[in-house]
C-alpha positions as a printed Julia matrix, in Angstrom:
376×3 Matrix{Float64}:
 37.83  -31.03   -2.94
 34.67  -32.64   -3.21
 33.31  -29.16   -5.55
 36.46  -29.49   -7.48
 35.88  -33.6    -8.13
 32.22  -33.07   -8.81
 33.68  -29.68  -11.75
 36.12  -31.95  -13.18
 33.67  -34.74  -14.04
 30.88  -32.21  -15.14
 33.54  -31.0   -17.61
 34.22  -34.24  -18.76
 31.06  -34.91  -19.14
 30.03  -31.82  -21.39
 32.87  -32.99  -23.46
 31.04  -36.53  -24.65
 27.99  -34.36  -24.75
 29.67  -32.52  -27.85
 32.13  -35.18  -30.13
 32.78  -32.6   -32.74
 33.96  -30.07  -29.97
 35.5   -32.76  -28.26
 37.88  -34.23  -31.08
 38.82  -30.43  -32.57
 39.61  -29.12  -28.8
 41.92  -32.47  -28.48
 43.73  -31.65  -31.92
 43.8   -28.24  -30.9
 45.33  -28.99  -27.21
 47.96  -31.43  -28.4
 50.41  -28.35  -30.12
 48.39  -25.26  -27.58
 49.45  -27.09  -23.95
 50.53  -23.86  -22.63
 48.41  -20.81  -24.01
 50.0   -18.23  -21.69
 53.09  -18.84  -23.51
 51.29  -18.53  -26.89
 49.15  -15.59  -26.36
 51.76  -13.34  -24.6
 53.4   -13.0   -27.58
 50.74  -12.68  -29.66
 49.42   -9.82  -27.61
 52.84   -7.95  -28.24
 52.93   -8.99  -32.0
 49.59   -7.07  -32.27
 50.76   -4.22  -30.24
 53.8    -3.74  -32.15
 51.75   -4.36  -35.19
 49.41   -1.21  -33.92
 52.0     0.78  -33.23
 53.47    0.58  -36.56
 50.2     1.31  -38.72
 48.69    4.37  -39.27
 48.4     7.52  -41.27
 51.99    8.02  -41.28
 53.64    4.68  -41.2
 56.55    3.65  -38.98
 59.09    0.74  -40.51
 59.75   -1.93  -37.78
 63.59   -0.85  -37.4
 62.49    2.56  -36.82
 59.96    1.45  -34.77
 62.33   -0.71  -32.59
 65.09    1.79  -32.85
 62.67    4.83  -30.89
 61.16    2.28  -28.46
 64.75    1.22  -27.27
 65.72    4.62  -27.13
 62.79    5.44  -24.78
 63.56    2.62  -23.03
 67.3     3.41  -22.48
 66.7     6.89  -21.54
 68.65    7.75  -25.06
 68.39   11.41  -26.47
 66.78   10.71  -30.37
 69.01   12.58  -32.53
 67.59   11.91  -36.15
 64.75   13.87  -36.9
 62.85   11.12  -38.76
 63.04    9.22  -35.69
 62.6    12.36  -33.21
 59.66   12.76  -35.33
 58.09    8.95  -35.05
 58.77    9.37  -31.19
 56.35   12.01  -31.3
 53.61   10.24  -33.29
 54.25    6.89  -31.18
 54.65    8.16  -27.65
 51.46   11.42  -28.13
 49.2     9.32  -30.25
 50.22    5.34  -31.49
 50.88    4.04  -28.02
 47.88    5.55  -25.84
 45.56    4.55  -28.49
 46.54    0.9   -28.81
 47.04    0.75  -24.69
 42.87    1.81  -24.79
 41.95   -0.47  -27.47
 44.19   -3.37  -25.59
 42.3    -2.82  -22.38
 38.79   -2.22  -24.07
 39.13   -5.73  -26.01
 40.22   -7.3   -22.56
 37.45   -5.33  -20.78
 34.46   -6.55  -23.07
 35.67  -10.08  -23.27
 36.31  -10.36  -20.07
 33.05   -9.64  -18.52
 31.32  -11.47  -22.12
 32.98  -14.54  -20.15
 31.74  -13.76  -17.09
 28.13  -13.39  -18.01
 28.06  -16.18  -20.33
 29.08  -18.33  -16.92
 26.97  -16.25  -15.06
 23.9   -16.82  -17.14
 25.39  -20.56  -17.88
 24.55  -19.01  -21.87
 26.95  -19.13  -24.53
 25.38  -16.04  -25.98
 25.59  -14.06  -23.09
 27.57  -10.77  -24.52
 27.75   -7.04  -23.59
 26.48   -5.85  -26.62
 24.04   -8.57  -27.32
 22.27   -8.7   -23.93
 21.88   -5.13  -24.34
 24.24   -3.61  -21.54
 26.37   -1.78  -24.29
 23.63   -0.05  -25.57
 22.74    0.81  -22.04
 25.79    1.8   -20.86
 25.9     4.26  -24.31
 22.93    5.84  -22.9
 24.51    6.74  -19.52
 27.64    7.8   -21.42
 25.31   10.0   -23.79
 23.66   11.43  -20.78
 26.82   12.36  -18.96
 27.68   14.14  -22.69
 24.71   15.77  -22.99
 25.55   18.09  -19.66
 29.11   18.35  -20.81
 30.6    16.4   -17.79
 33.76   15.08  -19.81
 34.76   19.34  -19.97
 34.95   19.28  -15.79
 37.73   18.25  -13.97
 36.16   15.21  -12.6
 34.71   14.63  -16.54
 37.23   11.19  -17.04
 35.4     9.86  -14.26
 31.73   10.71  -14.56
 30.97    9.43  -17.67
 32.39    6.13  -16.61
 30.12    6.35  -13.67
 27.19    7.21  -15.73
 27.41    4.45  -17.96
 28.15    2.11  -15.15
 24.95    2.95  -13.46
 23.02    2.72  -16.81
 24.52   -0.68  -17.91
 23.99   -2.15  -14.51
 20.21   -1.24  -14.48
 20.11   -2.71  -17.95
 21.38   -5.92  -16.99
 19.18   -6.35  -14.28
 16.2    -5.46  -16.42
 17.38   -7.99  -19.5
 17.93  -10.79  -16.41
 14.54  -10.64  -14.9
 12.34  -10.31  -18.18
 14.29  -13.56  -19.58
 14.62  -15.55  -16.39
 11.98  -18.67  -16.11
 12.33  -20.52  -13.11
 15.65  -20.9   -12.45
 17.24  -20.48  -16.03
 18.24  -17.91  -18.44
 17.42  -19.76  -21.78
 18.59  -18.36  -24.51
 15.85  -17.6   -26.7
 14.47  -15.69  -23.76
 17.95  -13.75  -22.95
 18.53  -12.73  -26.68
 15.15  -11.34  -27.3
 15.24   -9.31  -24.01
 18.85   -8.43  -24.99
 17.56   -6.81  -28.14
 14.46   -5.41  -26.91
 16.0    -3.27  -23.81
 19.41   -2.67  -25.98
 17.02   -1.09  -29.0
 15.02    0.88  -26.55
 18.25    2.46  -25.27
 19.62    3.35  -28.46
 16.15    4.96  -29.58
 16.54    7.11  -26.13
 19.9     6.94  -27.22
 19.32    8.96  -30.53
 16.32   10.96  -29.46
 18.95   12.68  -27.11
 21.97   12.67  -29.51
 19.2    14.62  -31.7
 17.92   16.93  -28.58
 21.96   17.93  -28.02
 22.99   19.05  -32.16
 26.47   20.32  -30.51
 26.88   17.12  -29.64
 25.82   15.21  -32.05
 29.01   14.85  -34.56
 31.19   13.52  -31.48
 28.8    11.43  -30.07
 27.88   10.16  -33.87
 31.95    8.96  -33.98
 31.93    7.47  -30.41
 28.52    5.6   -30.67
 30.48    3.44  -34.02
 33.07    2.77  -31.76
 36.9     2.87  -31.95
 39.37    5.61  -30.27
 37.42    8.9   -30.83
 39.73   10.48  -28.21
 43.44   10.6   -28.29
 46.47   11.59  -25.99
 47.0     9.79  -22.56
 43.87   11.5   -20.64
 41.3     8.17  -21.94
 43.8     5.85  -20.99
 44.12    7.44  -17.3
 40.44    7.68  -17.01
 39.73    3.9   -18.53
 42.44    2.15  -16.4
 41.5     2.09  -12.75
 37.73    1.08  -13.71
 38.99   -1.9   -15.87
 41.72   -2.48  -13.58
 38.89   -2.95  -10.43
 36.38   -5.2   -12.84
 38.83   -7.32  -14.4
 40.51   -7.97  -11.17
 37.44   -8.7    -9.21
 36.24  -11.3   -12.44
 39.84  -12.85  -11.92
 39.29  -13.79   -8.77
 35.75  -15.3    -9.46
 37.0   -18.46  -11.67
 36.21  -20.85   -9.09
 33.0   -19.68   -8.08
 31.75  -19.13  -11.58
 32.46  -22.99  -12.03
 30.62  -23.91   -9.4
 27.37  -21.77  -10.48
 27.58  -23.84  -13.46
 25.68  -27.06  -11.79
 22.74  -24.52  -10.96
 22.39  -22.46   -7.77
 20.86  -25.01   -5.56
 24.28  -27.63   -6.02
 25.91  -24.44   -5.41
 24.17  -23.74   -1.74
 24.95  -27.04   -0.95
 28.61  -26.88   -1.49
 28.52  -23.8     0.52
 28.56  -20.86   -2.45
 26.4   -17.89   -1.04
 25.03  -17.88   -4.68
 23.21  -14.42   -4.44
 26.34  -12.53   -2.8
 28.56  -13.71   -5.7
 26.26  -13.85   -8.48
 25.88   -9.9    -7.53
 29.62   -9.5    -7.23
 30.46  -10.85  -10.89
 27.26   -8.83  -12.5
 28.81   -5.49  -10.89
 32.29   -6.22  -11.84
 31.61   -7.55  -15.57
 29.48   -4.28  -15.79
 32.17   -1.83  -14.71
 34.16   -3.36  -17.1
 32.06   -3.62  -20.25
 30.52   -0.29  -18.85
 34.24    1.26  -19.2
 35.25    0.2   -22.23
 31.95    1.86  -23.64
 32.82    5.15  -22.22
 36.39    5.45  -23.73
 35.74    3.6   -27.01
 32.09    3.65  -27.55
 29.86    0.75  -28.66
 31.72   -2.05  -30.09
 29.99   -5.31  -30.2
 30.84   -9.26  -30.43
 34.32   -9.02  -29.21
 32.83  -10.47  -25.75
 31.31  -13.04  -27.54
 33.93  -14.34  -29.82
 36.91  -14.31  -27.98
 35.5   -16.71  -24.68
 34.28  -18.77  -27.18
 37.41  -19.52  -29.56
 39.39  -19.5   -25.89
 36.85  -22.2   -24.56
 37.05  -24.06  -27.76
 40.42  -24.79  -27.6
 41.58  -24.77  -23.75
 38.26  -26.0   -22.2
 35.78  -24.36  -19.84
 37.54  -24.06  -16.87
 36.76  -20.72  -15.58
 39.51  -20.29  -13.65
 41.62  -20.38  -16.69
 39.49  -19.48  -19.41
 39.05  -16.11  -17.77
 42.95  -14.43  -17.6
 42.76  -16.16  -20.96
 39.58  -14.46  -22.24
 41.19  -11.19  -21.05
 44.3   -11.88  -23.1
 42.58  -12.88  -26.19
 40.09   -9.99  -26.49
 42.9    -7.32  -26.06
 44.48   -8.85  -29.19
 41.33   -9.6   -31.48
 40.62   -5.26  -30.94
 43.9    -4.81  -31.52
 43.99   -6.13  -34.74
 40.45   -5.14  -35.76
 42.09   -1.59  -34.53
 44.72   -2.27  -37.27
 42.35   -3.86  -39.98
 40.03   -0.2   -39.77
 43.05    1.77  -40.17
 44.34   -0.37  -43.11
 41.05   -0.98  -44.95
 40.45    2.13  -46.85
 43.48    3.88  -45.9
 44.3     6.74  -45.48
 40.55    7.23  -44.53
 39.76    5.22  -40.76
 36.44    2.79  -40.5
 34.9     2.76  -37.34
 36.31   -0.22  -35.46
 32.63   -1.54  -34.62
 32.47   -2.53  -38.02
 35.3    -4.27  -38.39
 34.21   -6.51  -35.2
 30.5    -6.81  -36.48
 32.22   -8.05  -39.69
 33.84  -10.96  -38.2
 31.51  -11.02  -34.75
 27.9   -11.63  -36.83
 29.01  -14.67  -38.77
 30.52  -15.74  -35.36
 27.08  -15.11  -33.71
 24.81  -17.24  -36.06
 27.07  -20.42  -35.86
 27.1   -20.07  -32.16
 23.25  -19.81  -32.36
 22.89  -22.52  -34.34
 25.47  -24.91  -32.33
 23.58  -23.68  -29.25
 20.01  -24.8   -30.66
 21.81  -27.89  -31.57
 23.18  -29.25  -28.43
 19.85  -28.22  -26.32
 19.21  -27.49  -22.92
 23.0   -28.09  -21.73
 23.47  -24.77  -23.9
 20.55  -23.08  -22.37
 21.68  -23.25  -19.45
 19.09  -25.3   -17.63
 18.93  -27.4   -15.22
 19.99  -31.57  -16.05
């Protein structure tokens, strides 16, 4: 109770701490009082929107008409329709279940870090574990794991063990004293991240018969298709993302600084281990299956903290919500763009994500040390 008390008014005190944030969140709360309701729907509006675009496109009756019949157990009689059951159940619906779970998976653990690190610019790709994680994945490639039985799961692994050593690295070059500032966490971000994608490329260079695939995988977006990414992707996100759910109090408590935190009992390094691992499996996942595919951890926390508040405990499920639907629909936007050719979905999120980035930046250098993350 006394942790909880001691939350609520460092919340409210953030608040007066920002008065533009403060009168646009209360705007924004007073018509968005219960976001669950709001962004389930929008999550199956995008879906159904994904489903429906493509190279061949399906009209929404049609659409409706072969899910229903899947649904019912109904034989498809029309071969139009027999036909958009094919393209919808062998290649629409895996791909936008993998881009749903790799938006939830990098936003997901871009929330968790940026608690973690108490840094509003704490993101996979910017703090350098995508990169990282693309080198493990590359690796794994390189020896032509993902042709072995066990190949859905190694790469995974590979990356996993890459980001996570990448994160640790970026954390204790940018750590002074106590803090993670964010000048300091940026510039380490990009200085580890860019030395991974030179080894990155060096080996993508060393392996030519893997160079075209890995080329298409490193831009990000669903270089694979059929079921077998979706299998391989789900159990790793499933573990990370569940393990991050169940951190929303703890990750509010960090936020008054580790030594508050020891004194309302939080074992701080036990935890602060347990998030890094799990928002690393996560991010580390979503770069295996869909390659490198920045900002999406970065903007979706933030427009979710901007308008329901900073409670972790919310804004995580939330976070996780609202990441599978911004990929979603940058999934759709690449696929629409220059139809019927396909941009890489990285650019589509770099598009929206960099503009994103620089007014975060310059809001963070704004409001000061409460943004860095240091100690009041």
């Amino acid at each position: 109770m006394k942790a909880e008390k001691i939350q609520s008014r460092s919340f409210s005190q953030g608040a007066r701490e920002d008065p533009d944030q403060r009168s646009l969140s209360r705007v924004l709360r007073s018509w968005t009082s219960h976001p669950f309701a709001i962004l389930f729907p929008l999550l199956g509006v995008a879906a159904l929107i994904s489903l429906g675009v493509g190279g061949v496109s399906i009209p929404p009756g049609a659409l409706l008409d072969v899910l229903w019949s899947r649904l019912a157990g109904l034989r498809i009689s029309q071969p139009a329709l027999a036909t958009f059951g094919v393209i919808l159940f062998e290649l629409r619906l895996p791909r936008t279940i993998l881009m749903a779970l790799t938006g939830a998976a990098l936003s997901g653990s871009g929330a968790a870090y940026q608690g973690l690190f108490r840094n509003p610019l704490a993101d996979p790709y910017l703090i350098g574990v995508a990169s990282g994680a693309g080198l493990g994945a590359v690796l794994a490639m390189m020896v032509r794991w993902p042709y072995t039985t066990l190949g859905l799961l190694s790469v995974p692994i590979a990356a996993f063990l890459s980001g996570l050593l990448t994160i640790f690295i970026v954390y204790l070059l940018a750590r002074v004293g106590s803090s993670v500032p964010t000048t300091q966490l940026i510039l380490a971000g990009v200085a580890v991240g860019s030395f991974a994608t030179a080894l990155t490329s060096f080996l993508m260079l060393e392996s030519q018969g893997e160079l075209q695939r890995a080329l298409v995988w490193l831009l990000g977006g669903a270089a694979q298709s059929g079921w077998g990414p979706v299998v391989g992707m789900f159990p790793y996100v499933a573990a990370g993302l569940g393990a991050l759910l169940l951190s929303g109090y703890t990750l509010n408590v960090l936020q008054f600084g580790d030594e508050q935190a020891q004194q309302l009992g939080l074992p701080v390094e036990k935890v602060r281990l347990i998030i890094i691992l799990a928002a690393s499996l996560s991010s580390a996942a979503a770069v295996s299956f869909s390659g490198i595919i920045g900002f999406v951890g970065l903007v979706a926390p933030h427009i979710i903290r901007l308008i329901w508040g900073s409670d972790y405990r919310r804004l995580l499920p939330l976070s996780i919500l609202g990441g599978a639907i911004m990929l979603l629909l940058a999934d759709v936007l690449a696929r629409w763009v220059l139809a019927p050719q396909e941009l890489p979905v990285g650019i589509i999120t770099a598009l929206v994500g960099a503009p994103f980035f620089l007014w975060v930046l310059q809001r963070a250098k704004r409001n000061g040390p409460r943004i860095e993350g240091k100690e009041e």
